[in-house]
ChimeraX commands (.cxc) that place a marker at each C-alpha (Angstrom):
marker #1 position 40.22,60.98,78.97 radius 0.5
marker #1 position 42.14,58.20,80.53 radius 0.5
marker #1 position 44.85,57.89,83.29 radius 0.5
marker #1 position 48.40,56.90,83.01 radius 0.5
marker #1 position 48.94,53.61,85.34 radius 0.5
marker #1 position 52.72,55.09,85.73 radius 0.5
marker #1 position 52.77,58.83,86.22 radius 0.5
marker #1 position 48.93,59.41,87.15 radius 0.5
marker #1 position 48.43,62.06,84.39 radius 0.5
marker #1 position 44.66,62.37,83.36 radius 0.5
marker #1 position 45.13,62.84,79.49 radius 0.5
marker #1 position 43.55,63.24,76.51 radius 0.5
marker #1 position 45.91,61.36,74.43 radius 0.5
marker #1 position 46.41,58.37,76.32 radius 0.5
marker #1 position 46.98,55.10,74.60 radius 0.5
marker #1 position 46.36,51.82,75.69 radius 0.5
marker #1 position 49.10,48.73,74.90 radius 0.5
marker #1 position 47.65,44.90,74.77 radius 0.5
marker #1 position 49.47,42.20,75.41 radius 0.5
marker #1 position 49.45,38.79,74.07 radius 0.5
marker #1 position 47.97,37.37,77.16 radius 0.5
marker #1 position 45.06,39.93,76.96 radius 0.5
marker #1 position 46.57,42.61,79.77 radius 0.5
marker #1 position 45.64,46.06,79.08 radius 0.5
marker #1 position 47.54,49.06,80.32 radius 0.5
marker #1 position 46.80,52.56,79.92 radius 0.5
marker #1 position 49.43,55.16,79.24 radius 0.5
marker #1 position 49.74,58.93,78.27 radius 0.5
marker #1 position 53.30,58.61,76.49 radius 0.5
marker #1 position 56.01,56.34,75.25 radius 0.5
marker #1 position 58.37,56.82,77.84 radius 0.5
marker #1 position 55.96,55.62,80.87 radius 0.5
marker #1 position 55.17,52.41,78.59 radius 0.5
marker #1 position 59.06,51.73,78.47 radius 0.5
marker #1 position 59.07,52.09,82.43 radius 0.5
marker #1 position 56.11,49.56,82.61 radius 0.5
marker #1 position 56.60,47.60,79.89 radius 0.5
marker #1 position 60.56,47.14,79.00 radius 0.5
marker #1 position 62.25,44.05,80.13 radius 0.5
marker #1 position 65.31,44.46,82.09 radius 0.5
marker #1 position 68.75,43.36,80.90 radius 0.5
marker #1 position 69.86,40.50,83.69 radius 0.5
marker #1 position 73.27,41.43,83.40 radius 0.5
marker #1 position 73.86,45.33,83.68 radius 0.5
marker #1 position 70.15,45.89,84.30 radius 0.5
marker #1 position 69.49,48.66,81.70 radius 0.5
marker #1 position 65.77,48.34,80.35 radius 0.5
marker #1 position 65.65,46.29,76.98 radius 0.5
marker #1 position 64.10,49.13,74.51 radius 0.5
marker #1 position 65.53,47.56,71.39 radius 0.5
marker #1 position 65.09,44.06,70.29 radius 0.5
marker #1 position 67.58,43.03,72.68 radius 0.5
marker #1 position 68.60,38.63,73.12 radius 0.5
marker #1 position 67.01,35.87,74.49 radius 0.5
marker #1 position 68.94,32.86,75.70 radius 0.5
marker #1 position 67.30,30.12,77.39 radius 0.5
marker #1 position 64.45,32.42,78.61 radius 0.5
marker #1 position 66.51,35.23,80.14 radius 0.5
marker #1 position 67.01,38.74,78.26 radius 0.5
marker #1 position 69.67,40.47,77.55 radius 0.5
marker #1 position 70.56,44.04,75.69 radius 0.5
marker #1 position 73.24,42.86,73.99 radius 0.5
marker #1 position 75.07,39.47,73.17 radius 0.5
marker #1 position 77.91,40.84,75.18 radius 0.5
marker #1 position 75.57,40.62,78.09 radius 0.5
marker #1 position 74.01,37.35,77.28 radius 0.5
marker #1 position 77.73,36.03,76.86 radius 0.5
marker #1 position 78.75,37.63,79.92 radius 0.5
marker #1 position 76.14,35.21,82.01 radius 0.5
marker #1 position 75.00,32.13,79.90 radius 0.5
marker #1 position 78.49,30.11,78.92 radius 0.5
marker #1 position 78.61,28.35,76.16 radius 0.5
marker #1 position 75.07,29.16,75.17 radius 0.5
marker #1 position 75.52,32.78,75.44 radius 0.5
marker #1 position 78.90,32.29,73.35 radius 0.5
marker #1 position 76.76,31.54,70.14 radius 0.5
marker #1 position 74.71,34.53,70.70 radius 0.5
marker #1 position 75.77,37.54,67.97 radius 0.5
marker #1 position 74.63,40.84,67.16 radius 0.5
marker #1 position 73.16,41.74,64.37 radius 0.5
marker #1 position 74.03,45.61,63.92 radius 0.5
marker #1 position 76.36,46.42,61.79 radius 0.5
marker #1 position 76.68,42.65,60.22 radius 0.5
marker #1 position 76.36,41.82,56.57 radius 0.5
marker #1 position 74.84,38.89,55.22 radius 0.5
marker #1 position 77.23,36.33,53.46 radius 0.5
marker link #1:1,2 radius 0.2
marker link #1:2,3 radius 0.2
marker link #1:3,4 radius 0.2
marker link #1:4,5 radius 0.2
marker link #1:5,6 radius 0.2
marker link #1:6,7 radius 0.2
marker link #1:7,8 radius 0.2
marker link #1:8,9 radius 0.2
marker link #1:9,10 radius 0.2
marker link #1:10,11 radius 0.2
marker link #1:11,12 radius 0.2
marker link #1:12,13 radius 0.2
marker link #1:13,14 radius 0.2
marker link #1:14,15 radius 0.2
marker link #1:15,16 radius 0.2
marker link #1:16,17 radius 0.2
marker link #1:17,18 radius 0.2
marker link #1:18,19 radius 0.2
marker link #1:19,20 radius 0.2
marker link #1:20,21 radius 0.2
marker link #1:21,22 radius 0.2
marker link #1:22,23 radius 0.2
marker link #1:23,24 radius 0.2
marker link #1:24,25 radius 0.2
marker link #1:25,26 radius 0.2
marker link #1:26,27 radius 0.2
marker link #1:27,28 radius 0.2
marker link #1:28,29 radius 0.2
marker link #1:29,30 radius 0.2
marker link #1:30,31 radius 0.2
marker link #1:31,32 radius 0.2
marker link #1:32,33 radius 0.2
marker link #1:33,34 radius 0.2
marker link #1:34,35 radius 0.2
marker link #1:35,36 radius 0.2
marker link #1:36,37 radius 0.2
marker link #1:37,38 radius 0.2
marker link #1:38,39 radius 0.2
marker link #1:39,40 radius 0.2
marker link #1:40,41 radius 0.2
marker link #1:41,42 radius 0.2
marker link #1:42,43 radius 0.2
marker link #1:43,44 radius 0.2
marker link #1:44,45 radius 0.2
marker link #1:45,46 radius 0.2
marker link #1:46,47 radius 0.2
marker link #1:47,48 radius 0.2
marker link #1:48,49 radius 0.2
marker link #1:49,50 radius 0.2
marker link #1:50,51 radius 0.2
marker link #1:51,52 radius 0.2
marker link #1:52,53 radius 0.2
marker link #1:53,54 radius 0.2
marker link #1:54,55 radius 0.2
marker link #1:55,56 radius 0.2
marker link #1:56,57 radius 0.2
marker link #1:57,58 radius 0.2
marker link #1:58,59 radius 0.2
marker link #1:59,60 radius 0.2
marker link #1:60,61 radius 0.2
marker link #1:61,62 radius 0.2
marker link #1:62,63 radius 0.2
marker link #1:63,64 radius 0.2
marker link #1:64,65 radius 0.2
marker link #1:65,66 radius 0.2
marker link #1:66,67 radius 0.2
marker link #1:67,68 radius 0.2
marker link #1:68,69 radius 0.2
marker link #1:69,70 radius 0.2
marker link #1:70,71 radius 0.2
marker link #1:71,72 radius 0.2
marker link #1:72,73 radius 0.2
marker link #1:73,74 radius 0.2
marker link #1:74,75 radius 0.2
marker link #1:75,76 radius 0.2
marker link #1:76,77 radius 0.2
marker link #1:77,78 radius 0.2
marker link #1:78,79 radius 0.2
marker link #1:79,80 radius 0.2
marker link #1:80,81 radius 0.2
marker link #1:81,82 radius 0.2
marker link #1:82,83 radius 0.2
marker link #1:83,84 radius 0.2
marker link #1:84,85 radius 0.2
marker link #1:85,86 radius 0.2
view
């Protein structure tokens, strides 16, 4: 069994996540990886559990949140739900 680096649970079904920079962590469900793991929006500070934007090394949930912070490069930033291809 294996220990959850979140909650502490000793588990039978724990899974472990590696990163690209060769971290390991340890957990016994999804939603204590998304506490660890999940990069925070820097604008309303929700955790980024979708695929979320990046502009000029700074996350955001949404485009609405990148545009809220980065000016004119978060202006150019778009979402993709719900869009159509041309």
């Amino acid at each position: 069994m294996a220990t959850c680096e979140v909650c502490g649970n000793d588990y039978w079904m724990a899974f472990e996540v590696r990163t690209v920079d060769g971290s390991r962590h340890t957990f016994d469900c999804f939603e204590c990886a998304v506490h660890k793991m999940a990069p925070i929006c820097e604008h309303c500070q929700i955790k980024i559990v979708g695929h979320g934007v990046e502009v000029s090394g700074r996350f955001f949930c949404c485009a609405h949140c990148a545009r809220a912070v980065e000016g004119e490069q978060g202006a150019e930033v778009r979402d993709a739900v719900g869009a159509r291809p041309a």
